[in-house]
C-alpha positions in Angstrom: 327.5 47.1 155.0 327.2 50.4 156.9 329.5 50.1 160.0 327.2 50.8 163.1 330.2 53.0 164.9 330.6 55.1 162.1 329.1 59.0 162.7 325.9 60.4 161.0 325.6 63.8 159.8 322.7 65.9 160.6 321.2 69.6 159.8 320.9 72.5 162.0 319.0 75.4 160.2 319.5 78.6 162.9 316.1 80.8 161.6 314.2 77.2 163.0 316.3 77.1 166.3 315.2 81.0 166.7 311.6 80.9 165.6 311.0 77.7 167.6 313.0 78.6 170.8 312.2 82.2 170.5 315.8 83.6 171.8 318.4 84.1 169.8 321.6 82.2 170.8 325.0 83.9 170.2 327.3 81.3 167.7 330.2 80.9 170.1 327.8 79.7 173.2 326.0 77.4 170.4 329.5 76.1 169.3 329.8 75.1 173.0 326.8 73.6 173.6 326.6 71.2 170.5 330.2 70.2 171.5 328.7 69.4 174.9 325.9 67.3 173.3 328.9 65.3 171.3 328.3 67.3 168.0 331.0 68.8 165.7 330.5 71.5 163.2 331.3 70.1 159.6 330.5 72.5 157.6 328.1 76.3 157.8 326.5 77.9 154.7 324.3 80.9 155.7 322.2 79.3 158.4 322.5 75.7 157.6 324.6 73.9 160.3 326.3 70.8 159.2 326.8 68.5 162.0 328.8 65.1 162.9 327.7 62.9 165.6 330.5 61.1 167.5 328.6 58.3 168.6 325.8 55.6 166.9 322.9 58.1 167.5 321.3 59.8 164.7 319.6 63.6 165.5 316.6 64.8 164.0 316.1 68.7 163.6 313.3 68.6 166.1 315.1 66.5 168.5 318.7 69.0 168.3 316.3 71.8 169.5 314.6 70.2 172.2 318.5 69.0 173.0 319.2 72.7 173.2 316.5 73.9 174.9 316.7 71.7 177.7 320.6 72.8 178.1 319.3 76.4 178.2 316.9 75.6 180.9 313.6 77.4 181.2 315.0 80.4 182.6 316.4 81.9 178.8 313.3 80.8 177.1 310.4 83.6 177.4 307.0 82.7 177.3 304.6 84.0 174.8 301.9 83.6 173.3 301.8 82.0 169.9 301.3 85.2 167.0 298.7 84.7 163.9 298.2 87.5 161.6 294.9 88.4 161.2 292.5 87.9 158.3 288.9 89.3 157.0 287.0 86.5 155.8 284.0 85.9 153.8 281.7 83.3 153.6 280.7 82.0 150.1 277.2 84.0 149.0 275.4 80.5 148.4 276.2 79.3 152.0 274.4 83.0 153.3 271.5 82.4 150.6 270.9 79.2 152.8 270.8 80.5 155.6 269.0 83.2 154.9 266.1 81.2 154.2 266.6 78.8 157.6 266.3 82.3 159.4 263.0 82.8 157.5 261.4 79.4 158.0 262.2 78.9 161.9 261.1 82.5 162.4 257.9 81.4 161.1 258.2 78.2 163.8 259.2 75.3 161.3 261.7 73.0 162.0 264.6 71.4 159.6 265.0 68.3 158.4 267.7 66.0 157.5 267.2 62.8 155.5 269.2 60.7 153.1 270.6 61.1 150.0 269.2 57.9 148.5 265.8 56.5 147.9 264.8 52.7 148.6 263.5 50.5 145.6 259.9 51.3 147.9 260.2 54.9 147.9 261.3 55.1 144.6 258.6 53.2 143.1 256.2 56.1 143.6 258.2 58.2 141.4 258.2 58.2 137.3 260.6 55.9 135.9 262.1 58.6 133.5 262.9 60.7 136.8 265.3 58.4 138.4 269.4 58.0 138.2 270.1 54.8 136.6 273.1 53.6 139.2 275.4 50.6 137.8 275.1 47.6 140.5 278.2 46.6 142.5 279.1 43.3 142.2 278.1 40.6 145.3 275.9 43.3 146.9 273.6 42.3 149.5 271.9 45.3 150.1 268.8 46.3 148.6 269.3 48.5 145.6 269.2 52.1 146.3 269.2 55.6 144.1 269.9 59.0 144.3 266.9 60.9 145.4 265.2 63.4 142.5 263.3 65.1 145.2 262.9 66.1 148.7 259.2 65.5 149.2 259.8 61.4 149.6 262.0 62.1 153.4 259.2 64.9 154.6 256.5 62.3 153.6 258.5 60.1 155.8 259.1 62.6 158.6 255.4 63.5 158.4 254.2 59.9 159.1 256.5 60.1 161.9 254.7 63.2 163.2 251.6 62.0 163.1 252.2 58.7 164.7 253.4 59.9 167.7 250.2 62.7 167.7 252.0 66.1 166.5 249.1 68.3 165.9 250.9 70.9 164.0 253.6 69.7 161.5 255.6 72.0 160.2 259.4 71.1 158.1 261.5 72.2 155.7 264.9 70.8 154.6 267.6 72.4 152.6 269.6 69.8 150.4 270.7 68.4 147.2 268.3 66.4 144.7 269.3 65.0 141.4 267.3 65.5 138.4 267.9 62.8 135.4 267.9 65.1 132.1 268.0 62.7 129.2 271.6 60.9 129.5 273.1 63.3 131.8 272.4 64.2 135.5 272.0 67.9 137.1 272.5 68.0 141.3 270.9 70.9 142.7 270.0 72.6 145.7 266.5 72.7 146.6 264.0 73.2 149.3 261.6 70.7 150.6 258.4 71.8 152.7 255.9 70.4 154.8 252.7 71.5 156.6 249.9 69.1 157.9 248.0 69.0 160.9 246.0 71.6 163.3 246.9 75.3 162.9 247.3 76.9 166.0 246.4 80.5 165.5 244.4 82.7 168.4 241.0 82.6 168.2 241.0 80.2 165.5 238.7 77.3 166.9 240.0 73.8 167.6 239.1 72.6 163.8 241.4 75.2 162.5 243.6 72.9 160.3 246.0 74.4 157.7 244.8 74.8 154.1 246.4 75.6 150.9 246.3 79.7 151.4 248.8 78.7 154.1 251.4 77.2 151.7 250.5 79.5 148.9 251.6 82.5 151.7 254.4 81.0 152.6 255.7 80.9 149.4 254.9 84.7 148.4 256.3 85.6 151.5 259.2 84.2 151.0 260.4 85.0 148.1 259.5 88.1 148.3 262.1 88.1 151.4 264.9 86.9 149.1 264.7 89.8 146.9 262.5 88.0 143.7 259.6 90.0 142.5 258.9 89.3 139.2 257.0 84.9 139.5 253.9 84.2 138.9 251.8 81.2 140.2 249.9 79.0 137.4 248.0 75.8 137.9 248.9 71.9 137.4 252.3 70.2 138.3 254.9 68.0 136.3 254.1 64.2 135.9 257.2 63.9 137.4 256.7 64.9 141.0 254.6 63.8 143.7 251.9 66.5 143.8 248.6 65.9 142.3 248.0 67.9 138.9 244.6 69.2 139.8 245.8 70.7 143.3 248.7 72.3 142.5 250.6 75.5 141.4 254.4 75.8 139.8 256.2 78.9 140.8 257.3 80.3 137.1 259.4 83.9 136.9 260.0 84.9 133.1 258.6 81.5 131.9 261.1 79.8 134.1 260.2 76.8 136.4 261.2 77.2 140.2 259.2 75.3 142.1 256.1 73.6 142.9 253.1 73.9 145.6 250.7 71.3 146.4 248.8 68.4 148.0 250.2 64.7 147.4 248.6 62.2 144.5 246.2 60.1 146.2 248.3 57.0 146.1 250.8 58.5 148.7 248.4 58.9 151.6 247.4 55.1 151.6 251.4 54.2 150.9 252.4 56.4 153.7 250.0 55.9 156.0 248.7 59.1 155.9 245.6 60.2 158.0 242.9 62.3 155.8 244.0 65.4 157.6 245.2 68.1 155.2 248.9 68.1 153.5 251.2 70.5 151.4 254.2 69.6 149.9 256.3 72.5 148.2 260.2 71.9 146.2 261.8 74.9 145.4 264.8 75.0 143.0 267.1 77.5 145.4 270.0 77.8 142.3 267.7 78.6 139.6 266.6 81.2 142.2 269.9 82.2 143.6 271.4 83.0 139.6 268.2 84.9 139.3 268.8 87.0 141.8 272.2 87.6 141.5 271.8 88.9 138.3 270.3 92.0 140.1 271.7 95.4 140.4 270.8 95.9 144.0 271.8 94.6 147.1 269.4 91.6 148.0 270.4 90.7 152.2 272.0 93.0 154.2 274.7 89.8 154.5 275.8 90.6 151.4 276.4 94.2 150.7 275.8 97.0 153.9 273.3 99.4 153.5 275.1 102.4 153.4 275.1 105.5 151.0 274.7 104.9 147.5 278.3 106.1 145.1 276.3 107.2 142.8 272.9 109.7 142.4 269.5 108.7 141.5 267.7 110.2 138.6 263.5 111.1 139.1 260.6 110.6 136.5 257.2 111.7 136.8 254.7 110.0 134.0 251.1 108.9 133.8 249.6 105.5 132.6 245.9 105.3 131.8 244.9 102.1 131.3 241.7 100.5 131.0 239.4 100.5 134.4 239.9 96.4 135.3 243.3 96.7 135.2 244.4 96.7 138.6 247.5 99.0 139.7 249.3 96.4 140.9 249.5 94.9 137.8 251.0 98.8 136.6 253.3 98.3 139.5 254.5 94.8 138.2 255.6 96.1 134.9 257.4 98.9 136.6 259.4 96.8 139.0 260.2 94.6 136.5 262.7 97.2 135.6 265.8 96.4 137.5 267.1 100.1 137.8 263.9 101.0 139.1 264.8 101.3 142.7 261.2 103.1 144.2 257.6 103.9 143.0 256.0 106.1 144.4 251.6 106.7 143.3 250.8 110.1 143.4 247.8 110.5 142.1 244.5 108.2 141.1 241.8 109.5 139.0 239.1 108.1 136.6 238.0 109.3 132.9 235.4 107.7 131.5 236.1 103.5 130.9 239.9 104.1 131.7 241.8 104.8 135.0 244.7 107.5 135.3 247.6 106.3 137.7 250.5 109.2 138.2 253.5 107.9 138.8 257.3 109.1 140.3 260.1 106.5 139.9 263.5 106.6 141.1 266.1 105.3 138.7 269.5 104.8 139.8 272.8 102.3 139.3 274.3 100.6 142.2 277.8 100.4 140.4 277.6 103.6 137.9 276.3 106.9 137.0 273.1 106.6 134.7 273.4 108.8 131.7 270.9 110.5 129.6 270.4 107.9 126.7 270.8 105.2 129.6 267.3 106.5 131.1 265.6 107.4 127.7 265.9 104.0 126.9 264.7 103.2 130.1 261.8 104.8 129.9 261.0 103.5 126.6 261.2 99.7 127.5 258.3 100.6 130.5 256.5 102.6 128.0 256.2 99.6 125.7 255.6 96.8 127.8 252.9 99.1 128.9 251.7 99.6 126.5 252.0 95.9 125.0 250.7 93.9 128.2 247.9 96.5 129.6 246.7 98.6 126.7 247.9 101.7 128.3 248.5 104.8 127.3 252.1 106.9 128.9 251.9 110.6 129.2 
């Protein structure tokens, strides 16, 4: 057994007395005041102290330095400021994506939403079967079963019942979260965006039956993506079994064959399960990281967040051509092709004229490389990709 008279060693390190204390104490006056404390030097390597108490106590590190600093008194001991060293940070390019768009929408006077994570047995039972995230049951569990929501549009349905009960003319919501989507026996999470409009529009001079239709939601959408840098999606008709819009009023947002969304009014079924009133409603689900890797994959700099706008590194090469294409081919349809392009950083029409059945467009293009210099087979083959989807897609002819 451990006699309680017996002395204790403890550790002094000096560099913590200094950085802590802020002073540096000369070794003959700290000799003298750990003997006036009852503490005897046994052994020093470097700046370890190896002390013996004479009596039962037992020092802590911490607790020798406040021992010391109260025999020094407040007079020795400056005050100053703590010091931090200073850092650039950065915030992760997904988190300014987000926000990005919540700039976007409440400049445009819609509000966010937050809603949970899971679904009820209720809410879930308006969804396909094959959509849902099989959970395993916990044993002796009294609440109703729940599951991880596959879509956002169930909590705005919910938040625009709300609205309407307590007589919101206008309705306007979006929320920015996570969904999960059940792909045969595995599960994807992913970031989406859920939006709402129902009710009265209020626009100037638009009469008091001005209610919000589907051009509304069909804008929104253009506009922004457009804002986020995409360029090259298309809109084409019906809607997955799998969500909540109604196949025969509805659009999916498609770039390159790739689903990234989906525009609509609800099925029917919801109005009468949610209470609905006949008024108009538009859902829309974007997928945001299908369209965050698709933008990424840019040359150019999409937000001014993410890159400043300041003088390109490297020059810009011009190219003057001329399509003729048939006369209903719009030129917009030219300009599509061209910006689908990447390197293509401006177009510029100089000149419309007609011959005949067909329609000349002249053209001046501006190729350049945000991260080298473009050399000469680098634009010849350039050119010959726009020349053949050209030529392939509108029946045109390049001079």
């Amino acid at each position: 057994m451990k006699n309680p008279t017996e002395s204790r060693p403890c550790e002094l390190r000096l560099s913590h007395l200094t950085r802590w204390l802020g002073v540096e104490i000369e070794a003959g006056r700290l000799h003298r005041i750990l003997t006036d404390l009852g503490l005897r030097v046994l052994h020093q390597e470097n700046d370890l102290l190896l002390l013996e108490s004479s009596g039962t106590s037992s020092f802590r590190e911490i607790d020798l330095v406040d021992a010391i600093a109260r025999v020094l008194g407040h007079e020795e001991i400056r005050a100053q400021l703590p010091t931090a060293g200073f850092s650039v940070g950065r915030r992760d390019r997904l988190e300014e994506f987000k926000d990005r768009i919540r700039r976007v929408l409440v400049s445009l006077g819609y509000d966010e939403a937050c809603n949970e994570g899971l679904l009820s047995v209720s809410d879930a039972s308006s969804l396909a079967p094959e959509s849902l995230v099989k959970l395993r049951p916990l044993e002796h569990a009294h609440e109703p079963a729940l599951t991880p929501r596959p879509t956002l549009l169930i909590g705005l349905l919910h938040n625009v019942q709300h609205n309407l009960e307590q007589q919101v003319e206008s309705v306007r919501l979006f929320e920015i979260g996570k969904s999960f989507q059940c792909e045969g026996t595995n599960v994807r999470e992913q970031l989406a965006l859920g939006v709402a409009l129902a009710g009265r529009a209020k626009l100037p001079l638009g009469g008091s039956a001005q209610f919000y239709d589907f051009q509304n939601m069909k804008g929104l959408a253009e506009s922004l993506l457009l804002e986020l840098g995409l360029r090259n999606f298309v809109f084409e008709s019906g809607a997955s079994s799998k969500t909540l819009l109604d196949s025969k009023r509805s659009l999916v947002v498609k770039a390159k064959e790739e689903p990234l969304g989906c525009l609509g009014t609800p099925r029917p079924d919801l109005f009468e399960k949610f209470s609905l009133k006949p008024e108009p409603l538009f859902l829309m689900e974007l997928d945001l990281e299908r369209i965050f890797t698709r933008l990424m994959t840019l040359s150019t700099p999409i937000w001014f967040e993410l890159k400043p706008k300041v003088t390109p590194a490297y020059p810009f090469l011009r190219r003057a051509f001329s399509v003729a294409v048939p006369a209903s081919i719009s030129e917009g349809s030219v300009r599509w092709v061209l910006e689908g392009e990447k390197r293509v950083e401006s177009i510029f029409l100089s000149e419309l004229r007609s011959s005949g059945d067909r329609k000349i467009f002249s053209y001046e293009i501006i190729l350049r490389d945000w991260n080298k210099a473009l050399t000469q087979p680098e634009v010849d083959e350039m050119m010959a990709r726009l020349k053949s989807r050209l030529v392939q897609e509108l029946n045109a002819e390049v001079q």
